[in-house]
C-alpha positions as CSV (number, residue, x, y, z in Angstrom):
1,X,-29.2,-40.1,-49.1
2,X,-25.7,-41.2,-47.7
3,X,-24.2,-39.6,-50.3
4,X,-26.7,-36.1,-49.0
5,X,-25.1,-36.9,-45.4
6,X,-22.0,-37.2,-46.2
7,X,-21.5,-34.1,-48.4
8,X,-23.3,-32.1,-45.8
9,X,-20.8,-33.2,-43.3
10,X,-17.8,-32.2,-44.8
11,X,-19.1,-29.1,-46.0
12,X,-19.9,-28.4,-42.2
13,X,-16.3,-29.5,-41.1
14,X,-14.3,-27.4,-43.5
15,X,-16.5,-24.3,-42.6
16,X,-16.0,-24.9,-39.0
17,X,-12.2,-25.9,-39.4
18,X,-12.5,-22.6,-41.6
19,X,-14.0,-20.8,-38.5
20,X,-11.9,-22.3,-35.8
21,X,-8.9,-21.2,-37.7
22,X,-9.8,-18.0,-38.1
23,X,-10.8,-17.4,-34.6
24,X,-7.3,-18.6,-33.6
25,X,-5.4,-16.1,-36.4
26,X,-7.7,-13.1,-35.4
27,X,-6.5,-13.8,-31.4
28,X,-3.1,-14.1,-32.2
29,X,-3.3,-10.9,-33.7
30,X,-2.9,-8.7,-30.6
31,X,0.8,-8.7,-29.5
32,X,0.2,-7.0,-26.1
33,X,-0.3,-9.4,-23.4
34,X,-2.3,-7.4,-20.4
35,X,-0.8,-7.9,-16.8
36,X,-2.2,-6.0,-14.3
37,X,0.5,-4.3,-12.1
38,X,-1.2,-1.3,-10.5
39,X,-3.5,-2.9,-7.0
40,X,-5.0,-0.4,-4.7
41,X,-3.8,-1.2,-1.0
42,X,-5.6,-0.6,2.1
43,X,-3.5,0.4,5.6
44,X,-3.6,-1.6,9.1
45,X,-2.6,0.1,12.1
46,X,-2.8,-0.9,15.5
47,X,-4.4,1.3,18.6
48,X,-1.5,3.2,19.7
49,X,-1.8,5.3,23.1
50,X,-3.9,8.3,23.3
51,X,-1.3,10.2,25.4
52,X,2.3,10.7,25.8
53,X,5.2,12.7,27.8
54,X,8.3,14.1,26.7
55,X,10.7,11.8,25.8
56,X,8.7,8.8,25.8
57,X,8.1,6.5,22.7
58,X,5.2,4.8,21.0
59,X,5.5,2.2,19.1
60,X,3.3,2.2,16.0
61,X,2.7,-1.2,13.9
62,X,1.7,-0.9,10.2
63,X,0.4,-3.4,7.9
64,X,-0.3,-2.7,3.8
65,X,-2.7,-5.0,2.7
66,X,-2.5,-4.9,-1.0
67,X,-5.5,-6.3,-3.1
68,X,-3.6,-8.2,-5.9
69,X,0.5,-9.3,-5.7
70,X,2.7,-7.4,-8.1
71,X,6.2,-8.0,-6.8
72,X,7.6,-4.8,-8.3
73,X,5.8,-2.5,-6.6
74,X,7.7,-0.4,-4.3
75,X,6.0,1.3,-1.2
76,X,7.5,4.8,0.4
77,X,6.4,6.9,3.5
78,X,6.5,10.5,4.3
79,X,5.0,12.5,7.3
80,X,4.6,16.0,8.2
81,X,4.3,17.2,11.8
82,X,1.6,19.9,12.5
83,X,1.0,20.8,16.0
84,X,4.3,19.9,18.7
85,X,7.8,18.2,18.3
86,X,8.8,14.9,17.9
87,X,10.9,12.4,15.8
88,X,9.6,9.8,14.4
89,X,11.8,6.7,12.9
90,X,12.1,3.4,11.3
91,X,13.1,0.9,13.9
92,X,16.7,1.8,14.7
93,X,17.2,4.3,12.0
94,X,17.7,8.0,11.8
95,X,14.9,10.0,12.8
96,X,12.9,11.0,9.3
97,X,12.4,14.6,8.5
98,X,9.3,15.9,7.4
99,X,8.3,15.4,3.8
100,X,11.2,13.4,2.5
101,X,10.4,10.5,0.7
102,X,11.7,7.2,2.6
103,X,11.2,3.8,1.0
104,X,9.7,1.0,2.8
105,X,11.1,-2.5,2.6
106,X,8.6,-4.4,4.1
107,X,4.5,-4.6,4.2
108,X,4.7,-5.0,7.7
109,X,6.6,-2.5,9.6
110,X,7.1,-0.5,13.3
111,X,7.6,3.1,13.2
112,X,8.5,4.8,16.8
113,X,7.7,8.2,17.8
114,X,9.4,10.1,20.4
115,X,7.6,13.5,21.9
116,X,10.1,16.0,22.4
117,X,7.6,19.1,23.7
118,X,5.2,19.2,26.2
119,X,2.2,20.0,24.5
120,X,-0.4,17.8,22.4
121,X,1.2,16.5,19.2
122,X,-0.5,15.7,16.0
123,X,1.5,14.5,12.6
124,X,0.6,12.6,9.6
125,X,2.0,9.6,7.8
126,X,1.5,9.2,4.1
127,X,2.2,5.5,2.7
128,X,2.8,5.6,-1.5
129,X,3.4,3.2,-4.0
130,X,5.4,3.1,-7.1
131,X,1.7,3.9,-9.0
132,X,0.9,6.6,-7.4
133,X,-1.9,5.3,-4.6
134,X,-1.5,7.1,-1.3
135,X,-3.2,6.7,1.9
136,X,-3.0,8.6,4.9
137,X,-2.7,7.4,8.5
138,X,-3.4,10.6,10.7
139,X,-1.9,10.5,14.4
140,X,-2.8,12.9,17.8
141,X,-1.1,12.2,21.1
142,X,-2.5,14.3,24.4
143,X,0.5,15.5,26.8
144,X,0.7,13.1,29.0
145,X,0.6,14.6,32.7
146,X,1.3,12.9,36.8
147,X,-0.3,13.8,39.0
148,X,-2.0,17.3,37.4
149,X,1.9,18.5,36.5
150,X,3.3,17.8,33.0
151,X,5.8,14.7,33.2
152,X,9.4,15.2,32.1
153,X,11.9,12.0,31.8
């Protein structure tokens, strides 16, 4: 009967060191290791005035809240202007010009917009990254007036 027990056992361990060792050759097979680089972001902005004059700024603060951490990824902004005048800029930077491509360096940014018309003003910022997600941030400022006359600094 020990003999039974004892056969039985090592025909069980070779099978399963058979079996383990196969499992371990048929995972090595696959030479690509998967990394997940591409992570959908979402956009923070802060409430930003509803009105402004001519010539006055607004400061607009911008989070990117990435779901995952991929350190490559590269994040650029564009905006196009559709109703009034403005410049808007990156801190102390030139003013940007519609629909050029501008890279951001940080997740957490300030862009200022100056009005330079009198009338309402409306413009959208586009935020990219290097895989191709996109989200767009839309912006409308009334004319700001005093006293029932438009203001002019």
């Amino acid at each position: 009967m020990k003999n039974i027990i004892d056969n039985t056992f090592k025909i069980l361990f070779r099978y399963g060191l058979l079996l383990f060792v196969g499992f371990i050759l048929h995972s090595c097979q696959n030479n690509d290791l998967e990394i997940k680089q591409n992570f959908p972001f979402e956009v923070s902005v802060m409430p930003v005035p509803k009105e402004i004059a001519k010539d006055e700024y607004v400061e607009i603060r911008i989070t990117i809240l990435p779901e995952g951490n991929f350190s490559d990824t590269k994040y650029y902004l564009r905006y196009f202007q559709f109703e009034g005048t403005g410049k808007l800029q990156y801190y102390n930077t030139q003013p940007y010009f519609p629909n050029d491509i501008y890279p951001l360096y940080e997740k957490e940014f300030r862009l200022y917009y100056a009005s330079t018309s009198e009338v309402s003003q409306s413009f959208t910022v586009w935020i990219s990254d290097s895989f191709g997600n996109e989200k767009k941030i839309e912006f409308q400022f009334n004319n700001k007036k005093v006293n029932g006359q438009n203001r002019s600094l």
